[in-house]
N, C-alpha and C positions, 0 to 999 in steps of 0.2 A: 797315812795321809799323803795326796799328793806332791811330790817338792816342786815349789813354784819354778826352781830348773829346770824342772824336767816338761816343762807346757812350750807348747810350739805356738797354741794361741790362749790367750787370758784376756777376755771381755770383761770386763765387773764395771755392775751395777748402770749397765746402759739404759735410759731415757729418750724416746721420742715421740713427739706429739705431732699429728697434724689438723691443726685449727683444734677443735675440741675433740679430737679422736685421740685416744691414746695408745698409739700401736705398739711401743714397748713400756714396761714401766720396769725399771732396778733388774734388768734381765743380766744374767750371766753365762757365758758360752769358754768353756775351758778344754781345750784337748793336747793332751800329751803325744809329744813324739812318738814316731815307731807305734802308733795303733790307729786305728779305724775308730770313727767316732759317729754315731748316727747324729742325729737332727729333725726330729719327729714331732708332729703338731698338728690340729685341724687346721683347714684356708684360716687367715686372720687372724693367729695364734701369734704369729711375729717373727716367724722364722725367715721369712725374704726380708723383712726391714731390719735383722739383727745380720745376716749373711750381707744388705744392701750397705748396713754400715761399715763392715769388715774392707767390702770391695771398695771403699770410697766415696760411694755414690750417694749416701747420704750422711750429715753430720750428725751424730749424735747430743741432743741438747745437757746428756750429765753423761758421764760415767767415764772407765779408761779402757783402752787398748795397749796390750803388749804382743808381741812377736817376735819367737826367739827369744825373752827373757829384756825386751827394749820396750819402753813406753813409745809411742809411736802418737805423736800430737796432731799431725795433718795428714789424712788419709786421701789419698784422690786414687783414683781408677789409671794415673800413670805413672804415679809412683808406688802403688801395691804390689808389682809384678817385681820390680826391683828389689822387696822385702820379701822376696821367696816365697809369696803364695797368689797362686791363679787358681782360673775359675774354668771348670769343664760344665760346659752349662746344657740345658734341655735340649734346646738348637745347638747344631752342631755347629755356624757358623764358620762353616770352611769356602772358600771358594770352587767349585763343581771342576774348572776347568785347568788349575793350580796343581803340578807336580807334586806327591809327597814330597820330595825335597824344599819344594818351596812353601808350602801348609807348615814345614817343620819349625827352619829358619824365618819366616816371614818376619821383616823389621830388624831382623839379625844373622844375615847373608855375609857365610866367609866372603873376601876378595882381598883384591889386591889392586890397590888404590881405590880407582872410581869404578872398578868392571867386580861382578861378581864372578866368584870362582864356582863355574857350574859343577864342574868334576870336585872338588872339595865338599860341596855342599849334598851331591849325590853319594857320596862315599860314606859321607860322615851319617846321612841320614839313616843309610844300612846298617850302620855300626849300633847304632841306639836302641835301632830295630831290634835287631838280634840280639842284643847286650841286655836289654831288659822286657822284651816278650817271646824271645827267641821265633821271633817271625823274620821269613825271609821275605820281602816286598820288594821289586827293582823301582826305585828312588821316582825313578820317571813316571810312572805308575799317575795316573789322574784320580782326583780325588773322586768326582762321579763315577769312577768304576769299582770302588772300594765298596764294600758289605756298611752296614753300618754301626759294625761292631769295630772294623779296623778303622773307619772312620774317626769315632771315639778313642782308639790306639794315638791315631795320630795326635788328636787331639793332646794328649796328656805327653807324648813324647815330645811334643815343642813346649809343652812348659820344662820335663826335665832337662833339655836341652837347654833353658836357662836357671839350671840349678834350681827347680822346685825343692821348697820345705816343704810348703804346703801344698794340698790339692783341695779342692770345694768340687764335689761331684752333685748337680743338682738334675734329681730324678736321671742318673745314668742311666737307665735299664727301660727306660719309659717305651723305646721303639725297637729292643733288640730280642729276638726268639730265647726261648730257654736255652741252645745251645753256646751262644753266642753271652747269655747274662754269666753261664759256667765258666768263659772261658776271662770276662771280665773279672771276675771275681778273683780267678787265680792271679792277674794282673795285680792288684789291688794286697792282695796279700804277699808279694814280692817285694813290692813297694814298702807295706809297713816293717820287712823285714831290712831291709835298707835305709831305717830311720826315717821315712818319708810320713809326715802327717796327714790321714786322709776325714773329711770330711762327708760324712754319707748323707744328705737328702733324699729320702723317699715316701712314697704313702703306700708302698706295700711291703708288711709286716713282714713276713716272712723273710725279705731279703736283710731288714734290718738284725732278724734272732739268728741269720745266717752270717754273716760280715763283718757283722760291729762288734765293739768289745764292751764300749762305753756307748749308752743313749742319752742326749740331752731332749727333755721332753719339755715342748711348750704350751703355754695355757695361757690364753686372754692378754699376753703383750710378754709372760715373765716366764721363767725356767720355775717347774713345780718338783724337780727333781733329774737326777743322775743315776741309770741305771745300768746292770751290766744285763744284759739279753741271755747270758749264760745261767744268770740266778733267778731272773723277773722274769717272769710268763709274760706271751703276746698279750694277754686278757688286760693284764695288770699294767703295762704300758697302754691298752687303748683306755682302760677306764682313765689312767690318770689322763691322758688326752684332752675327754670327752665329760670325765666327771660323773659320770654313769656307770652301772654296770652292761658290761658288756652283752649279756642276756637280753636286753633293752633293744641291742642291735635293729633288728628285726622285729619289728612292730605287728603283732598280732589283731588278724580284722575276722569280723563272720557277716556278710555281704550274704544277701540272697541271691540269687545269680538268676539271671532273665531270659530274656530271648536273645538268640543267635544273632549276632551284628557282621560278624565276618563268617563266611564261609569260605573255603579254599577247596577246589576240586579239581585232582589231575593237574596240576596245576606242571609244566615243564617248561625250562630253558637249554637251549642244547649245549651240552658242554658247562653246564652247572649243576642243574636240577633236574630229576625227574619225578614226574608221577607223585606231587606233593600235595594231599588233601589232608586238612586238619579244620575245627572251627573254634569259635572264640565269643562267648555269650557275653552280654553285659553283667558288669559285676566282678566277669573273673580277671586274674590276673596269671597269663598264659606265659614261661618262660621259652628260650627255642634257644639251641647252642650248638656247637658243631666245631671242628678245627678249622684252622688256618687252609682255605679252599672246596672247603666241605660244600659251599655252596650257599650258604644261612645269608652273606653280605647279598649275593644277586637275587635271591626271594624277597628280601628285605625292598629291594630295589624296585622291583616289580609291584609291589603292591602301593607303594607310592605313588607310579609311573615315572619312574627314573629311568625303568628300562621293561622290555615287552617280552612276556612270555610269548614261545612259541606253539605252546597250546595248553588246553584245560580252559579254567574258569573262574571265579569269585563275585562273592555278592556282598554288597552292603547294605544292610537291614532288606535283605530277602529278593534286593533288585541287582541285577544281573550287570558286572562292572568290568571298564576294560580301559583305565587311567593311560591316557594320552599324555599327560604332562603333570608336574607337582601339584598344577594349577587347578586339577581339574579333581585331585585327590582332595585339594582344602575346599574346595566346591561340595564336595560330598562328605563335610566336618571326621576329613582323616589328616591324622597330626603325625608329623616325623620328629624325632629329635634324634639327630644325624651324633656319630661318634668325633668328629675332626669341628665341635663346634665355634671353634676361629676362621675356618675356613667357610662351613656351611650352616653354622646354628646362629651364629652370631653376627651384625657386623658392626664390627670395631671402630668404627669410626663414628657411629651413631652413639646417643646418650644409653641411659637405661631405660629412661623412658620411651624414646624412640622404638628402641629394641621388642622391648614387653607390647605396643601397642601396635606395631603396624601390621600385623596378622589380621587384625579386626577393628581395623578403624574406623568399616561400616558402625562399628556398635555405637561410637564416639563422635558420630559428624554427623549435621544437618543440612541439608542443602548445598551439600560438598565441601561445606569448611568444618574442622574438627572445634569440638566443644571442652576447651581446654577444664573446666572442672570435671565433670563424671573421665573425663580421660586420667587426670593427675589422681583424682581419687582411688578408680581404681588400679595404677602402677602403685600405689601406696599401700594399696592393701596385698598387693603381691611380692612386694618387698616386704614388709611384715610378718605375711606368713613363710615363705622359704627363707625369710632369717637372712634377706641378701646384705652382705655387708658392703655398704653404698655411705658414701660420704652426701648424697644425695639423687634425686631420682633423675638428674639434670648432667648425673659426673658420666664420663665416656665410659665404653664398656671394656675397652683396652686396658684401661687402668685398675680393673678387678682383675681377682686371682681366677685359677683356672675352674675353682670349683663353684665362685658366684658367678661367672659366665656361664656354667650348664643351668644353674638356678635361673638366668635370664632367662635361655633358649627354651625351658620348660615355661616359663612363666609366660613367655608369647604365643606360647600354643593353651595355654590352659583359658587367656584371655579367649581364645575361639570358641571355647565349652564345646572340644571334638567329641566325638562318640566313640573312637578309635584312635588310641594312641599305640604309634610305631616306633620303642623306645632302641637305638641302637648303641648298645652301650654305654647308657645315660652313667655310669659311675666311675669309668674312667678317669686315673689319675684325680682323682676325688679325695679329701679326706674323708677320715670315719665322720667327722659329726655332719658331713655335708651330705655324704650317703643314707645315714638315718635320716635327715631333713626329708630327702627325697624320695624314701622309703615310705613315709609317713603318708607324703604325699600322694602317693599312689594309692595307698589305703584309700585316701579321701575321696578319689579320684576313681575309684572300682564304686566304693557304697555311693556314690550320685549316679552310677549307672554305667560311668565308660566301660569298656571293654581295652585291656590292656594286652600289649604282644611286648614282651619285655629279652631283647637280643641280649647275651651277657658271654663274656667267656670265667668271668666268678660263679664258677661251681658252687662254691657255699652262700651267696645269695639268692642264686636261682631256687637252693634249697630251702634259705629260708625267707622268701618271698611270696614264694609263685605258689598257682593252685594247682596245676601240672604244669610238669616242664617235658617239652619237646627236644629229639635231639636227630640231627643229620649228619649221614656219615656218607661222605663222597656219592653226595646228591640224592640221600635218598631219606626219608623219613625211616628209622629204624625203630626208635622207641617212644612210645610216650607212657611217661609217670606221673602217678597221681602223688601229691602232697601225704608226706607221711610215707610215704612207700619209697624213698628214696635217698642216699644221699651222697654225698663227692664224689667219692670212689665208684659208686656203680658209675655216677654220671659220666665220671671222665672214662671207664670199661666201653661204654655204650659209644662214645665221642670217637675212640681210638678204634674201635669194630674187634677188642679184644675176645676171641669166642668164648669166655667164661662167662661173659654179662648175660646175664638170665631176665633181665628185664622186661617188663610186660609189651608187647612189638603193637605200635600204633595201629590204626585199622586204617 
């Protein structure tokens, strides 16, 4: 059994309500010195309001905190950093134009007197550098010119530079390439070797059976168990998650598939794409993937009218199309759900109900003013079935998590009843139960007849989703496979243009 000395953090039995919502109930979060510790949960599980109370930022209405082996009674966000544990959060939150030296020390600049010691502070910054990443960076160095791997470096060396216990890493790995997650990793393991307490936030699996030692798994407000990833299969961590078996994942549909709604012929951008023809009937649900520059984001683009090919063609439902603006693609009932959707799916500052209805407000207004009942009715019934977790249809969309903001951005295009949905990486930083939601969704959403284009760089949903999946390799259409004929490994052969991939080559 654990010795309660040996815990860097000891949460028991936390409690918190907001108005009748109960986003924690009796949760416990305990991790030991010198180890890595996951933190794994669907959206709405409790994981941010159990991490929000740690930071300060909310009180908890029952329960205790310790750190470092001390009851700790008044938490606030300025004095948590002072008790040896900070936060390396999603946003990097650095300033672009700010020296590493000054990114490191920020708020705690050697000097002497009133003047800071700029050579002090460059010196010392290099020393941390190398002392605990063995990277060499000259201190002067601007934060905008760094990768966003060393970014994150810096990040965590101004907290050990005030004597971190702890670290809380939330979604580390969310924007950096696989070479770059390798290299954090080793960082991270340095750290637990030097008694450092780490804290792992993520929704992809594989990094947590990879990193952590210990997983605290949450469910509906409380911790449902403690596992080690070394003994507990990924299966068996998402069932407890999600409460299902894992098999469920992937929701099985049989859709009669219709007539052609997209066609794509010849379709080229120079210096992206070339010579790309594929089509996409009502009914089906078409995957397409490719790496990093393949070209899959600028076709995606072009069918919107985000951006204009330089030749070929496409037709929706058999008439001949050449999308001038996004404006003119929802004219023609074609639906995007963009990847960065705080930036372009969502906007934040609108309710949820704002958000869900203003795509087709036509449906909701007579005579130019919106007819607030069939409006609130139907946001009600779209919060219902994607399961948005919403304090109400009226609360801001900022204030949801990141996976009932894609539920939004979907729900405002489904209010249009498109006939062609252009999903680009709708499951991004998603949990498991929010990707089945959405999963589902789409089922429902092929059998009334749309025709889906589903972008993904998850291999094993394109697997188990799509009815073929499409794949481009530095601009060009190389394979397409049918459902059942396929799976990870060829896909990622066929993605990488490794010459073993024997895959059947699209026409």
């Amino acid at each position: 059994m654990t010795q309660q000395s040996n815990l860097a953090i000891n949460m028991h039995g936390i409690s918190k309500s907001f108005g009748p919502i109960k986003a924690l109930v009796d949760a416990n979060l305990q991790v030991e010195r010198g180890s890595i510790h996951g933190l794994v949960g669907q959206n709405g599980a409790g994981k941010s309001t159990i991490i929000k109370a740690l930071a300060g930022m909310l009180k908890p209405d029952a329960g205790s905190i310790e750190i470092n082996g001390k009851t700790v009674t008044r938490l606030t966000p300025a004095n948590i950093e002072r008790l040896g544990v900070h936060f390396i959060h999603q946003d990097r939150l650095l300033v672009p134009t700010a020296t590493i030296g000054e990114a490191i020390f920020l708020r705690n600049e050697p000097g002497f007197g009133i003047f800071v010691n700029h050579r002090k502070m460059a010196r010392r910054a290099r020393e941390l550098l190398k002392q605990y990443f063995d990277l060499d960076l000259p201190a002067g160095t601007l934060i905008q010119d760094l990768t966003t791997a060393q970014q994150k470096i810096v990040q965590i060396t101004r907290a050990l530079a005030q004597n971190a216990s702890v670290l809380v890493l939330d979604e580390p790995t969310a924007a950096l390439v696989k070479r770059e997650v390798v290299s954090l990793f080793n960082v991270l393991r340095r750290l637990k070797q030097d008694g450092i307490a780490v804290i792992f936030i993520s929704h992809y699996m594989q990094e947590i059976e990879d990193i952590c030692d210990t997983v605290t798994v949450m469910r509906n407000g409380t911790d449902v168990g403690v596992v080690s990833p070394k003994t507990t299969s990924i299966d068996e961590i998402v069932r407890m998650m999600i409460n299902r078996d894992v098999g469920e994942m992937f929701p099985k549909r049989t859709v009669a598939v219709g007539e052609t709604v997209l066609n794509v012929s010849n379709l080229s951008r120079e210096g992206h794409f070339d010579d790309i023809s594929f089509d996409i009937k009502a009914g089906e649900v078409v995957g397409i993937t490719g790496l990093l520059g393949s070209g899959v984001k600028e076709l995606i683009h072009c069918l919107f009218g985000l951006a204009k090919p330089d030749s070929g063609a496409f037709t929706i439902d058999g008439t001949a199309t050449n999308f001038s603006s996004p404006v003119s693609a929802v004219s023609r009932n074609v639906a995007l759900v963009p990847e960065d959707r705080r930036a372009h799916g969502v906007a934040l500052s609108l309710s949820v109900r704002e958000n869900i209805s203003i795509a087709s407000l036509d449906r909701y207004s007579r005579n130019g003013f919106v007819t607030p009942g069939p409006e609130k009715s139907a946001v009600d019934g779209f919060i219902r079935e994607l399961s948005i977790k919403t304090p109400h249809r009226d609360a801001l969309v900022r204030t949801l998590s990141g996976g009932n903001q894609q539920k939004v951005a979907l729900a405002k295009w489904l209010s249009c009843q498109s006939k062609l949905y252009v999903l680009d990486e709708p499951t991004v930083a998603v949990d498991v139960g929010a990707k089945i939601e959405i999963y589902t969704l789409l089922n429902r959403l092929a059998a009334e007849g749309a025709a889906i284009l589903f972008m993904s760089s998850d291999l094993l949903e394109l697997v188990g989703i799509c009815d073929r999946v499409l794949v481009v390799y530095r601009g060009e259409l190389t394979h397409e496979f049918q459902a059942g004929d396929v799976d990870s490994d060829r896909l990622l052969a066929a993605a990488s243009g490794a010459r073993s991939q024997t895959g059947r080559a699209a026409a």
